[in-house]
N, C-alpha and C positions, 0 to 999 in steps of 0.2 A: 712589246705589244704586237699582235699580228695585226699585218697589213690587209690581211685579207678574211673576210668567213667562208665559211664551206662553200658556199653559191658560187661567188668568186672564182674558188680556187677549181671548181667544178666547170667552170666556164671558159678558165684560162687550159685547163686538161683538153676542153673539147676541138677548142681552136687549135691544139697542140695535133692532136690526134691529125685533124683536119687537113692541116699542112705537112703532114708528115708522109716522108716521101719513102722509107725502109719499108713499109706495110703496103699489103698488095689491096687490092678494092674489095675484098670480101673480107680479108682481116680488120680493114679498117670500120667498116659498116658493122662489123662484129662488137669492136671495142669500142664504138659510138654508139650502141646500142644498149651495152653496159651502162656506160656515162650515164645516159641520158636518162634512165632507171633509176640511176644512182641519185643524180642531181633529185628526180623527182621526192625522192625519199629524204633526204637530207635540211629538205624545205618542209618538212613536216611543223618545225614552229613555227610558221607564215599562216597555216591553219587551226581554225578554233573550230568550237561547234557550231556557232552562226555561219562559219563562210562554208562549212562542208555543205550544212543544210541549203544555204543559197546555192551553193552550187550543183547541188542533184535535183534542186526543183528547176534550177535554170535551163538545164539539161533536158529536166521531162517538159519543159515549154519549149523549148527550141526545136526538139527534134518529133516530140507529138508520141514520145511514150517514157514511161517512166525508165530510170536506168538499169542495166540487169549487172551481176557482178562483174562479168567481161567486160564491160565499160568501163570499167574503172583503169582502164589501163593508157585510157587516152589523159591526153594531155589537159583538158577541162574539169578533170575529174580526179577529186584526190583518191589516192591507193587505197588498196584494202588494209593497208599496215595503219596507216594513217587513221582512218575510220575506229579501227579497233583501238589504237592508241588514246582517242580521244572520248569513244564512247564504251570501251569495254563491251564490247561485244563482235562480233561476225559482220561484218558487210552485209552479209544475205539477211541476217536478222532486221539489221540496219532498212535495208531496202523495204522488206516487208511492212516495218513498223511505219514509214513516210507514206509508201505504196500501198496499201490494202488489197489495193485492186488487182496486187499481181500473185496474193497468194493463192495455193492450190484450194479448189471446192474440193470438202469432203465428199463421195456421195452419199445420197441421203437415203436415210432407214424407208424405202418404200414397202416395206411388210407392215409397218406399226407396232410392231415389237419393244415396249418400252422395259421391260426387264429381262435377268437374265432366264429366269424360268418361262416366261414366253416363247423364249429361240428353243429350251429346250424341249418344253412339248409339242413346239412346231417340229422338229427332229424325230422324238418320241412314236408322233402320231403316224409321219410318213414310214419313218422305218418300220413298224410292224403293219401298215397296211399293204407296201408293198415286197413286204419280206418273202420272198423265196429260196430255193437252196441256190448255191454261189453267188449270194447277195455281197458284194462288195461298197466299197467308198466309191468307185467309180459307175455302178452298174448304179448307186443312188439315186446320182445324178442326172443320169440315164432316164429313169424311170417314177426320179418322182412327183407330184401332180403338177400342173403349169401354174406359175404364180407364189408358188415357196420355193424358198431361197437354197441354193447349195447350203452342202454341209458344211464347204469352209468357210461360205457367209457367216454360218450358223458359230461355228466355230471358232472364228474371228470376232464375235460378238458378246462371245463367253468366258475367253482368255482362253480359251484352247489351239494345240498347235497339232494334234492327232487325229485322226479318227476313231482309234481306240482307246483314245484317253474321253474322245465325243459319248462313242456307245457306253462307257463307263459310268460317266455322268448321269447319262439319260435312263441307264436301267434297262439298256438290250441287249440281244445277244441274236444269233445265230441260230438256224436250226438244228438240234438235235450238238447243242454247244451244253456242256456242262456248266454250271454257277462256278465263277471265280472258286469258292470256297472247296469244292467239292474236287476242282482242278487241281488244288494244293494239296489235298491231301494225299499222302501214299501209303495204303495198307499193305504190310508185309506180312504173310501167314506160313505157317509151317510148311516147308521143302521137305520130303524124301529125298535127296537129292545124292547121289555116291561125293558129288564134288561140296557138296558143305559139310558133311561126316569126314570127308579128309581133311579140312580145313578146321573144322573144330580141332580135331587130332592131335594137327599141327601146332593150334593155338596153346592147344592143354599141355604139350610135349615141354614147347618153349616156356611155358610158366614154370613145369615144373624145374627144368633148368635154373632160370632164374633166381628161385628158391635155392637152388643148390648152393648156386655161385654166391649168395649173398650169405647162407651157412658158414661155405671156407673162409669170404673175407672178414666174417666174425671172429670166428677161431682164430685165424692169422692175427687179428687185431688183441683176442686176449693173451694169445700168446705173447705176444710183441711185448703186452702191458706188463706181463707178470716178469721177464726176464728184466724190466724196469727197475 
């Protein structure tokens, strides 16, 4: 049976260290610093749910805020290992959920835009009012009326991550810009051309080749069969 638990034996390393006269003063502060990490973690079943939670409100009463993850590394404050260990989850989540008061505010929809068709005829509308030629994402911005929102606002509110994926949506385009549809397509019409008459040429030469060669290795093959 051992004589000692973890704590213990962590307590007797430290004194060890302590007194130890081969290590220079910055080796030693080194490996005392390990320990002392170590111990902290090692005492993980000295902690429950109750003492962690006593102990992070103890903390935001003591010191007059609530605690942030970098805290957790003092010595009043169980680890992040710890926290996780016990509540399955993140420290920071951890904090959040005790703390409210420390999460981030969204900001808030000041246009009044509750759907996503709102953002985009608010887009729709500016874009062709202020549409000129070298209308960019950026010149948008630039110019368009005081009180509506960029087009990343707009954009961020719609699940878009473009601006061309934005004008897509919304059904604009560009002056003197062709319709998607009309872009894709490619009509090709009859060339005069000396360089595709020799290219046909070429093409018709090598087929008739082809033909040839697949002639002889017919013949080859019924001859092969017959002397079978």
């Amino acid at each position: 049976m051992s004589m000692y638990n973890a704590q213990q034996a962590m307590e007797i390393a430290i004194r060890t260290v302590k007194q130890c006269c081969d290590l220079t003063e910055a080796s030693k502060n080194d490996v005392l610093k390990k320990l002392y990490a170590i111990t902290k973690s090692v005492t993980k079943k000295n902690w429950n749910q109750k003492s962690i939670l006593e102990a992070l409100h103890k903390f935001h009463k003591t010191h007059g805020k609530p605690p942030a993850v970098l805290d957790l590394s003092l010595d009043e404050l169980p680890s992040g290992y710890i926290i996780t260990s016990h509540f399955h989850c993140s420290p920071g989540t951890l904090l959040r959920r005790e703390f409210p008061e420390t999460r981030k505010v969204r900001p808030k929809n000041i246009y009044g835009f509750t759907t996503e068709q709102e953002w985009i005829d608010c887009f729709k509308e500016q874009f062709n009012k202020h549409l000129f030629p070298g209308m960019n994402n950026r010149k948008y911005n630039q110019i368009r009326d005081k009180g509506t929102p960029a087009w990343e606002t707009i954009a961020r509110n719609t699940g878009y991550t473009t601006w061309h994926e934005l004008m897509e949506k919304a059904g604009v385009k560009y002056l003197g810009q062709r319709s998607l549809e009309t872009a894709k397509v490619l009509v090709i019409k009859d060339v005069d051309s000396p360089l595709l008459k020799k290219m046909d040429k070429i093409n018709s030469e090598r087929r008739a080749l082809n033909d040839e060669l697949l002639n002889i290795l017919q013949n080859k093959r019924d001859s092969f069969l017959d002397v079978i």
